[in-house]
N, C-alpha and C positions, 0 to 999 in steps of 0.2 A: 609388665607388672600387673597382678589381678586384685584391683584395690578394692576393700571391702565397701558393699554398698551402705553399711552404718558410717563409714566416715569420709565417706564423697564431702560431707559439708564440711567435715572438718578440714577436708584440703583446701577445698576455698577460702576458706578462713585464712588458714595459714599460709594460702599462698598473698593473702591482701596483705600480711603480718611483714613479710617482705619487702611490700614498699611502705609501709608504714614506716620499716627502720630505714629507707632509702630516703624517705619525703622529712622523718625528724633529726638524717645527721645535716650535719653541714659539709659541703664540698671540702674536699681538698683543698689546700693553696695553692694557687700553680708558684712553681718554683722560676724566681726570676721575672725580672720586666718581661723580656724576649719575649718567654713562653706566653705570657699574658696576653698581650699583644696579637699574637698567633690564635686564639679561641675567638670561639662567635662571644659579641657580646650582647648585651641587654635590648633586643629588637625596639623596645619601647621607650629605652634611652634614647636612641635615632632616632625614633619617630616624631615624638617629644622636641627633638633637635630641628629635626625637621620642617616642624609646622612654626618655631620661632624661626627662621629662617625665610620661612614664606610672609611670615609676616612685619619681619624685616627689610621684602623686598631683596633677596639675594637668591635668586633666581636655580643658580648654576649649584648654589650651594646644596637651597631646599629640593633639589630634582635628585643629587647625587644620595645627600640620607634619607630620604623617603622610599628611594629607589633600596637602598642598601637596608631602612628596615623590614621590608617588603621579602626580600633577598635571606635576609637573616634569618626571619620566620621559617620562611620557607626550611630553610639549612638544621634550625631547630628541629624542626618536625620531622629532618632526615636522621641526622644522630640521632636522636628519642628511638624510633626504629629502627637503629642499626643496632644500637644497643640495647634494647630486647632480645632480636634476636639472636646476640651474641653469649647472651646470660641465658638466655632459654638451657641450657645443659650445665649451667654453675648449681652445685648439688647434686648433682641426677645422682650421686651414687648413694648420699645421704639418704635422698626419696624413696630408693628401691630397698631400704635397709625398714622403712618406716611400716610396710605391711605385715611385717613378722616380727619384730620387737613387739614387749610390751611394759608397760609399766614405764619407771623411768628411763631405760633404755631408749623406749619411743620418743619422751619426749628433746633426751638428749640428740637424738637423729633428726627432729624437727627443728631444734635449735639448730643445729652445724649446718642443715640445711637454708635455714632462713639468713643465717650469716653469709655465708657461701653466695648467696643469689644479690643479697642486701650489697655485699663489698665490689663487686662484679659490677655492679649497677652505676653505685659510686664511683670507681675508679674509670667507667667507658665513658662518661659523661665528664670529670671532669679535664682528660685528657682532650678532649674537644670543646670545651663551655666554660665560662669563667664563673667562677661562683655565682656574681651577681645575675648572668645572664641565666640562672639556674633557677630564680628565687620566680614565684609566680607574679604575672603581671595584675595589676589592675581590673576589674570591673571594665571599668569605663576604656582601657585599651583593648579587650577582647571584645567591646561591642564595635569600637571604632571599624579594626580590623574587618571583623564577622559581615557589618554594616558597607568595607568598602568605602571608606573615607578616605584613607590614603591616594586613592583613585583619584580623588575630587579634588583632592591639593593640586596634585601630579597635571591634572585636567588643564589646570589655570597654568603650573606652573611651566608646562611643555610651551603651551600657547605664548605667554611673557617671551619665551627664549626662542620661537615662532619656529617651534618641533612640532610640524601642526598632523603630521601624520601621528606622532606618539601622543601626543594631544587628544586627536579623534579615539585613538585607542584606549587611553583612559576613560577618557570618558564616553564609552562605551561598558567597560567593564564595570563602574559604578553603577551606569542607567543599569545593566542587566538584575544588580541586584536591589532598584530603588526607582522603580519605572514608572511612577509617580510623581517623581521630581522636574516640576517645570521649567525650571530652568536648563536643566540639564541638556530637557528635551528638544531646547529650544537655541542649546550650545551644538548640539550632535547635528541638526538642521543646519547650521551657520558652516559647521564644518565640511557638512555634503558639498556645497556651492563656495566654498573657498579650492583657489587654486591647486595641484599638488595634491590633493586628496582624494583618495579613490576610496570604491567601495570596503574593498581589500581590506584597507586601515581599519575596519573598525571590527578589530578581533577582541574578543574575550581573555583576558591574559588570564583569568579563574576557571578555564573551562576542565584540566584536569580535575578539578574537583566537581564538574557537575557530568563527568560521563554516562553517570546512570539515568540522569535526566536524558542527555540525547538520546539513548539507547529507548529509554521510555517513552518518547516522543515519538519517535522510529515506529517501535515498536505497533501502535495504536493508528498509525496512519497504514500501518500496511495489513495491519485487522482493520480497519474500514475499508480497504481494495480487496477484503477479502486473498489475499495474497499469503495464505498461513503457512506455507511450508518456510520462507524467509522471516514471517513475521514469528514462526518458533523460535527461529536461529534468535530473534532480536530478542526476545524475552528469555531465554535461557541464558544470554550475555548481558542483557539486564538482572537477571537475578543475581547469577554472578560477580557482577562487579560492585552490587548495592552489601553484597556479603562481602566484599575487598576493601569497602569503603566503611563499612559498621567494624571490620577489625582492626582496619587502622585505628579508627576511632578508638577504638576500646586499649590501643597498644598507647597511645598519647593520654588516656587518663591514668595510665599506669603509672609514665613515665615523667609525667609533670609533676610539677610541687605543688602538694594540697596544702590548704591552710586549717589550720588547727581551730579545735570551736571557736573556742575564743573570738579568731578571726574572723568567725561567719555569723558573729552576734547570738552563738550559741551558750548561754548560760547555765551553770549549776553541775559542769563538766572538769571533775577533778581527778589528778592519779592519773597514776600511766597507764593502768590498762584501760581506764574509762575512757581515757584521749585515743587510745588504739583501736579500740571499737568505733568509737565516732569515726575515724578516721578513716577505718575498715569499710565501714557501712558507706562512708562519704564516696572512697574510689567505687563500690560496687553502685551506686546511684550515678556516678559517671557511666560508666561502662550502661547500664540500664538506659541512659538520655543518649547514647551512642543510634539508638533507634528514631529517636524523634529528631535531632539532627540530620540524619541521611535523608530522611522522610520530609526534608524542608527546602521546597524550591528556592533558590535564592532570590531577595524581595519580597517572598511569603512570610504572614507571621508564624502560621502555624502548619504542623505537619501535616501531611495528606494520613490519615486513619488506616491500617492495616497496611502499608503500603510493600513489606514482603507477600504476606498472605495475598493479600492484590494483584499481585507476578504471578505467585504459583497458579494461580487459580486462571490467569490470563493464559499460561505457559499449556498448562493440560488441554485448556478447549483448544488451542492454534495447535497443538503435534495431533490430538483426536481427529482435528479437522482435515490435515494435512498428510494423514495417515500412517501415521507414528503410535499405534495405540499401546503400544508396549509403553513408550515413552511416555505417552502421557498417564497409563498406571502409575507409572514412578513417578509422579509429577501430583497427581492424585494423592497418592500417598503420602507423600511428604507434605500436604494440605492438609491431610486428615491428623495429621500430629499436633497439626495446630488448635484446628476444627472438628473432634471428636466424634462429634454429633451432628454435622451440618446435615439435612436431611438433602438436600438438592445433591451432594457430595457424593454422600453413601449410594445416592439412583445414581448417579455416575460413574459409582464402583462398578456398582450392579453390570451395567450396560458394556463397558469396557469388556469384563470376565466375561460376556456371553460373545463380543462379538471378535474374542482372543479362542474365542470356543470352548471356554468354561477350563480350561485343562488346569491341572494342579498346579502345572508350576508355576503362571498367572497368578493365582491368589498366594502366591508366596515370595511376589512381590516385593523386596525391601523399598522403604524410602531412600533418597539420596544422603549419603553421608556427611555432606557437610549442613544437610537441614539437621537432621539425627543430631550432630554435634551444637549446633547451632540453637535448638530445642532444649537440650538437657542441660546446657550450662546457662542456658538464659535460666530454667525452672530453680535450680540452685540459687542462685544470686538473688532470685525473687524471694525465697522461702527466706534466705538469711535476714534479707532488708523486710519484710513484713514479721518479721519477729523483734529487727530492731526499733519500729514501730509500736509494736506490741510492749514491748518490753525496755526500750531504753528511749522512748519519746522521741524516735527518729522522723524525720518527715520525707516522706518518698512520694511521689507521684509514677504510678505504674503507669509505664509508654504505651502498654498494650492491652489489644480488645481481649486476646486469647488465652491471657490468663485463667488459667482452671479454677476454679472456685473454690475447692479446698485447698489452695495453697493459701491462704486468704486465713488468717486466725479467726476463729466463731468472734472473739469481742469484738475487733475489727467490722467484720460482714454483721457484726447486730447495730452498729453506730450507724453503716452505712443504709442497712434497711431500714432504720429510723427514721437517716436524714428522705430516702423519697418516700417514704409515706409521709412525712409533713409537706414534701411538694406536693404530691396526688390529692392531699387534703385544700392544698389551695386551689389545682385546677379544679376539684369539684367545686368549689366556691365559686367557681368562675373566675377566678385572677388566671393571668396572665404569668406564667414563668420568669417571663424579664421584668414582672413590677415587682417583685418579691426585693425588697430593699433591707439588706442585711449591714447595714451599715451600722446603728445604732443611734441613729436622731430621729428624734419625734417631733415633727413640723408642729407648731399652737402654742407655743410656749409665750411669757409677757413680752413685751419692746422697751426695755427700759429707760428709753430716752424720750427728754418729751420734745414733740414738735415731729418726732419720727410714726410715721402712720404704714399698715401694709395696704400696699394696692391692690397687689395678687397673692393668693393661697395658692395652696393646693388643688384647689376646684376649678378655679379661673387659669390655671398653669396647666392643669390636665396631667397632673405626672403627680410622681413621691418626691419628699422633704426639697419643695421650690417653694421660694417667697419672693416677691419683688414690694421692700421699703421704700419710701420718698421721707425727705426733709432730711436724710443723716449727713451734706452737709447746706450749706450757705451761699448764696449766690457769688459772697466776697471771697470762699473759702476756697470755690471752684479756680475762680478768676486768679486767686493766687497758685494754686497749683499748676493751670495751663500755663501761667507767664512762666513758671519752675520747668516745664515740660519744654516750652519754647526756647528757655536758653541753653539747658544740662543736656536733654534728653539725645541719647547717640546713633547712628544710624546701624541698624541691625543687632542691637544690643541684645546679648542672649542668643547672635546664630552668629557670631565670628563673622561679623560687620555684614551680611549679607543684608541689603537693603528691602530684600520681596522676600523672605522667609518662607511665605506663604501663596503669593498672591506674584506676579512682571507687574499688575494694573496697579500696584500700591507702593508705599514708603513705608518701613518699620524702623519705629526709635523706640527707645527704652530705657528706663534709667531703675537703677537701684538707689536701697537707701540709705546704703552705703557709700555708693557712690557720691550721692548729694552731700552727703556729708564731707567726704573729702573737698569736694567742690565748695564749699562754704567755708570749710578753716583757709580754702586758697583766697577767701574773699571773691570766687568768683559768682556764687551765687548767695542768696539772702536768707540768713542763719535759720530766720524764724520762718520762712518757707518750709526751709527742710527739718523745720521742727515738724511744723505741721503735719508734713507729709509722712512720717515716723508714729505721728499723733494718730493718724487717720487710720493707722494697720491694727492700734489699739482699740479704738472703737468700732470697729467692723465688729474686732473680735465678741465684743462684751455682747453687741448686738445680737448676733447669730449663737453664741453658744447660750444664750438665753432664750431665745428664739424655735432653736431646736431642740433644747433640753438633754443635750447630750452628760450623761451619769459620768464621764470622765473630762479632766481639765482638757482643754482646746490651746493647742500652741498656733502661734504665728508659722507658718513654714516656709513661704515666700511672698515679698511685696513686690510688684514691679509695676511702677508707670509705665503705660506704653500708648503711642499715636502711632495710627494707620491715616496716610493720606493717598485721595487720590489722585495720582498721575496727571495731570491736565496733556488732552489728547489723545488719551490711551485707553479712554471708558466705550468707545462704539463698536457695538455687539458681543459687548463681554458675557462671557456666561459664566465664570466661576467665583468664588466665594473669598470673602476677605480672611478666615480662617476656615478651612474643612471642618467637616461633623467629625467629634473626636469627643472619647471619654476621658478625666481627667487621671484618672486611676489604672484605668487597663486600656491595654489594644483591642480598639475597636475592629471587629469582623463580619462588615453585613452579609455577606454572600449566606454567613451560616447563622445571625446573630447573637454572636458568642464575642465576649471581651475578656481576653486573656491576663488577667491577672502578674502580671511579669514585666521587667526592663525589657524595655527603655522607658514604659508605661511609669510613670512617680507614683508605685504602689502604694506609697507613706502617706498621700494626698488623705484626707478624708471629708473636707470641707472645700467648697470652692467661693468664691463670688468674685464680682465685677461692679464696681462703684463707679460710676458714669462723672464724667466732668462738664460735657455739652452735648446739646443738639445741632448745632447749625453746621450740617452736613447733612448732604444725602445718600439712603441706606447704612448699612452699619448695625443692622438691626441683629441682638442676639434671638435666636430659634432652637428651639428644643426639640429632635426626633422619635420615631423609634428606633431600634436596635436596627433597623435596613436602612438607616443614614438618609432616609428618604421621604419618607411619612413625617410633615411637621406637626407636633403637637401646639405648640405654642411660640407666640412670637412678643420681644418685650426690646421696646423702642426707648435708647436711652436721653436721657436728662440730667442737668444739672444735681446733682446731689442723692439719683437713683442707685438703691442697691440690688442686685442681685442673687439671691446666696443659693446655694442649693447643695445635696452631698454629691462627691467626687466620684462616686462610681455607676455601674453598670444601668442603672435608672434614668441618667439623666445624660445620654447624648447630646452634643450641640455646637454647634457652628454659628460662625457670623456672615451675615449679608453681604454684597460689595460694598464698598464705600465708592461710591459713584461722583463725589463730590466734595471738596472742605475736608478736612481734618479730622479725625473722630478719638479722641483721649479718656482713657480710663484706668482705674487703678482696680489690678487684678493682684488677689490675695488666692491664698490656698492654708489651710488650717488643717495640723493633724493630732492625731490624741496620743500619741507618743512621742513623750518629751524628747527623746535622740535625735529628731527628725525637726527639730523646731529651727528658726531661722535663726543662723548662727550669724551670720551678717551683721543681726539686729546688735547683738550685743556688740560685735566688734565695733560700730558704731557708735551703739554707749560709751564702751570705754572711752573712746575717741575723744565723745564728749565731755567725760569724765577729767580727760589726761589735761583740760582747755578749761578746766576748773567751771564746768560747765552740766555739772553731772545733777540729778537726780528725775532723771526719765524713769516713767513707769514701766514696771516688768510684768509679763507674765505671769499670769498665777501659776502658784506653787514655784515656782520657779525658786530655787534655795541655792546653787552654783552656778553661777556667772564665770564665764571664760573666754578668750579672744579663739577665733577661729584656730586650729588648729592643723601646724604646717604639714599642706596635702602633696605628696608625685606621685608618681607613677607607682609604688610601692603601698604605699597608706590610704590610696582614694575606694579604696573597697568599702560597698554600704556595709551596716553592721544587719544583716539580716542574708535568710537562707530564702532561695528562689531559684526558679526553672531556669532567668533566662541572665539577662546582662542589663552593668547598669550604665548610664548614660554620660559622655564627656562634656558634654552642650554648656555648663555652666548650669543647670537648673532654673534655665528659664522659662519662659511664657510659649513650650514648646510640643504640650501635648495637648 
């Protein structure tokens, strides 16, 4: 078919229109129990099953549905791709009708076409998938997964039923993707020098999804043995398999169910065709993240930059070297599609053609066709999504370096020349890129409580918007909270009871204020306690948004008590930290010092502080870095009634000391300026109070609708907000 090059975009269009009507019908019923029965069901319902099952303590049970939604997934992501490729030809004849019609003729052949592919889709999916198991999961299940959590149940629960080689295996495949994880580290150890366990055991069950990584690995080591006629082979099967692995990807955002704005905290999005477009634009920003996905070692936050381009360019010098130079022209080439202009490139063109002996049909060269295909439909999909930018307040994030610049709309690329001329304007200043603090508080503002004094500014703290107050509270105030701490407070509260969160050398408890609350109507702890401690999230607040002067109301977003003790026996020659250097807002990255703005990170965060309840402990001290997690700026030793506040993002890195000694308790708040995001807890707790004829706790400003938390699964836990990455299962605690 010779399709006209004015409406290449419109077929894109139309072919996203497609599963637009796939992703807005509803499945099929399956007909009868039996059938029902017989379809994969809802992976995240199992998993869900699963992890109550481990924590029930039924060993046999949580091994079998952990293992089966592990399994399911899997099963999923095979039907999704059988059935593409079975619809791939539903329509074709409509398609081939659509070059030569015009008028309404065309678009009635568009129609019959997009039905035709739409029912297709529908009818292979639900012969295999029960409705439910069709609807999209959760946020927080797609990090779980993504993250390798399932692994980490499986880890504990092989060992319990003393499967110690499937045991080593899991946990193996978690550490691959979380190699940071002490314990872990420290489980896989224990596993080497247990009986029955060989090396063997500790296999990757994820490794089909990182073959490009081996390949890549391969590759690089046998270009440093200078060894390039094999290390060609290795990078031309790394190319290839990173383009097997970016169309999968792009075949499962096809095929999955998107959520409608609405669902993604997208406002002012009404009409069917304005939800079709969103929707449109949504799958093509999938398919677009299909690139920085592949590009993401497992355990990396973020993608390696250029990481095709990267191949190609690796691929040309090993066949040049190797003496392949044909091959590596075509290798060349297919760079230059990228890199237009690269000038090291084009002297490589050069050099190739003379030492090919200049002949014609060397410079006549084509690139490789699945780069050519792979180029032109990525260029499409950009042009459409930066217009829906431009024109429908779309929000996109372009994966790639190589986008051409005029695909880019002039108002677009005038916003963006904007925003680095106001950075160049700072480094001429001499600031620092990472102090440029975009938050919107401005540290100096009154203290409006009296008896409360600042210790530390900004000057004495060496960073943007830090303060450290004394007097906010009472020596009695404290003494009642730690006795609240000593009797409620749970062990690993906030990491699914795990005692060392952070730290083997310490103890983590934690209590919510909600919790305490329950705990008081039980009569087990002391009402006016946990008044207090409700009381105390309120005065922080007043404090600091006065403080910082922030021009929008400040909500409560989470309160959590928590004590770190340490270990008695366990402190000699310890080197690591009672909490890691971490930003409160974004993943921290020092190799590059970049903080990536996305889950699992509490982007909603914008306020932080830490209200200290004692001293008598040693270390525990909180430390402010720079952005390389290593450099301290400042160090602030807590006390009785000491506050800490500072904003939540990329400015103010920080970590805590060891706790070498004694007990260390303080109550950490987080404050953000978007009311959706405020601590829903808190209310459900009012009401509580409310229900006990015990009501009239102070609210939040502005606050005008009061409501009890709202009932969350696996279905509804999705945040109300659009972002690159995933959001968190953890409970929302004291976790980043």
């Amino acid at each position: 078919m010779a399709v006209h090059p004015e409406r290449v975009t419109v077929y894109v269009a139309f072919h996203l229109v497609v599963l637009v009507f796939f992703n807005l019908s509803v499945c099929v019923s399956a007909s009868g129990s039996s059938s029902v029965l017989s379809l994969l069901p809802p992976y995240d319902f199992l998993y869900y099953s699963g992890v109550r099952a481990y924590y029930g303590g039924e060993w046999s049970k949580a091994a079998e549905l952990l293992e089966k939604s592990i399994v399911t997934k899997e099963s999923l992501l095979r039907v999704r791709r059988q059935c593409h490729d079975e619809c791939v030809a539903a329509g074709a004849g409509a398609l081939q009708n659509l070059d030569s019609e015009e008028g309404s003729m065309w678009d009635l052949w568009t129609l019959d076409w997009i039905q035709q592919r739409a029912e297709c889709l529908r009818f292979c999916m639900g012969r295999t998938v029960t409705p439910t198991g069709q609807l999209p999961v959760s946020t927080d299940i797609e990090y779980e997964f993504d993250t390798r959590n399932p692994y980490n149940f499986l880890q504990v629960t092989y060992y319990k039923l003393e499967k110690l080689k499937k045991a080593a295996s899991a946990a193996h495949t978690y550490f691959v993707a979380n190699p940071s994880h002490l314990e872990m580290r420290n489980n896989i150890e224990k596993y080497r020098r247990m009986e029955g366990v060989t090396e063997d055991d500790f296999q990757d069950r994820e490794i089909e999804n990182e073959r490009h990584w081996v390949l890549y690995d391969a590759a690089l080591q046998l270009e440093a043995s200078s060894d390039w006629a094999p290390a060609a082979e290795r990078w031309k099967a790394c190319v290839n398999q990173t383009l097997r692995q970016t169309e999968e990807c792009r075949v499962q955002c096809e095929l999955a169910q998107q959520r409608l704005p609405e669902d993604r905290g997208v406002e002012g999005v009404t009409g069917a065709f304005e939800k079709a477009a969103a929707l449109s634009l949504s799958l093509l920003a999938c398919r677009q993240t299909c690139v920085t996905q592949v590009a993401t070692r497992p355990g990396r936050i973020s993608a390696q930059e250029d990481f095709l381009p990267t191949q190609l360019e690796h691929l040309h010098i090993a066949q040049y070297k190797a003496g392949d130079v044909s091959g590596a022209l075509q290798t060349l080439r297919s760079y230059l599609l990228l890199y237009p202009s690269d000038k090291d490139s084009l002297d490589n063109l050069q050099l190739y053609y003379e030492t090919l002996g200049g002949d014609a049909e060397s410079r006549h060269t084509q690139p490789a066709q699945e780069i050519v295909r792979y180029f032109h439909r990525s260029l499409q999909e950009k042009k459409l999504l930066y217009f829906g930018m431009e024109s429908l307040d779309f929000s996109f994030t372009d994966p790639d370096l190589w986008t051409p610049e005029d695909v880019v709309p002039e108002s677009l690329r005038q916003r963006w020349r904007s925003e680095r001329e106001k950075i160049n304007d700072k480094i001429k200043e001499g600031e620092q890129v990472e102090e440029v603090d975009d938050s919107g508080f401005f540290a100096g503002g009154p203290v409006p409580q009296v008896g409360v004094t600042i210790t530390m500014d900004e000057e004495a703290l060496k960073g943007t918007n830090r303060v450290v107050l004394d007097g906010v509270m009472t020596g009695m105030e404290c003494d009642r909270i730690l006795q609240l701490a000593a009797v409620a407070a749970s062990l690993g509260d906030g990491y699914r009871g795990r005692r060392s969160p952070h730290t083997p050398h310490e103890t983590f408890e934690g209590l919510t204020v909600l919790r305490a609350v329950k705990l008081a109507q039980d009569g087990l702890v002391n009402q006016s306690d946990t008044r207090l401690l409700h009381e105390l999230g309120e005065r922080v607040r007043v404090l600091l948004h006065s403080y910082f002067r922030s021009p929008s109301g400040l909500f409560i977003s989470f309160t959590h008590l928590v004590c770190r003790t340490a270990i008695a026996g366990d402190q000699e020659g310890r080197l690591d930290l009672s909490h890691p250097v971490h930003v409160d807002n974004c993943l921290l990255e020092p190799e590059t010092n970049q903080c990536w703005r996305e889950p699992p990170a509490f982007v909603h965060r914008d306020l932080s502080a830490i209200l200290y309840l004692n001293d008598n402990f040693d270390g525990g001290e909180l430390f402010f870095t720079k952005r390389d997690a290593t450099t301290v700026t400042a160090r602030v030793k807590p006390g009785c009634g000491r506050l800490v506040g500072f904003s939540s993002g990329p400015v103010n890195p920080h970590g805590v000391s060891a706790v070498t000694r004694g007990r260390r308790c303080a109550l950490a708040l987080w404050f953000t300026k978007e009311k959706l995001y405020r601590d829903m807890e808190r209310e459900e707790a009012e009401l509580l109070w409310a229900a006990d004829g015990q009501g009239g706790l102070k609210k939040d400003e502005e606050e005008t609708e009061g409501s009890a938390t709202a009932g969350r699964n696996a279905r509804s836990h999705a945040p109300k907000q659009t972002s690159r990455g995933r959001g968190s299962v953890t409970g929302r605690k004291d976790e980043l």
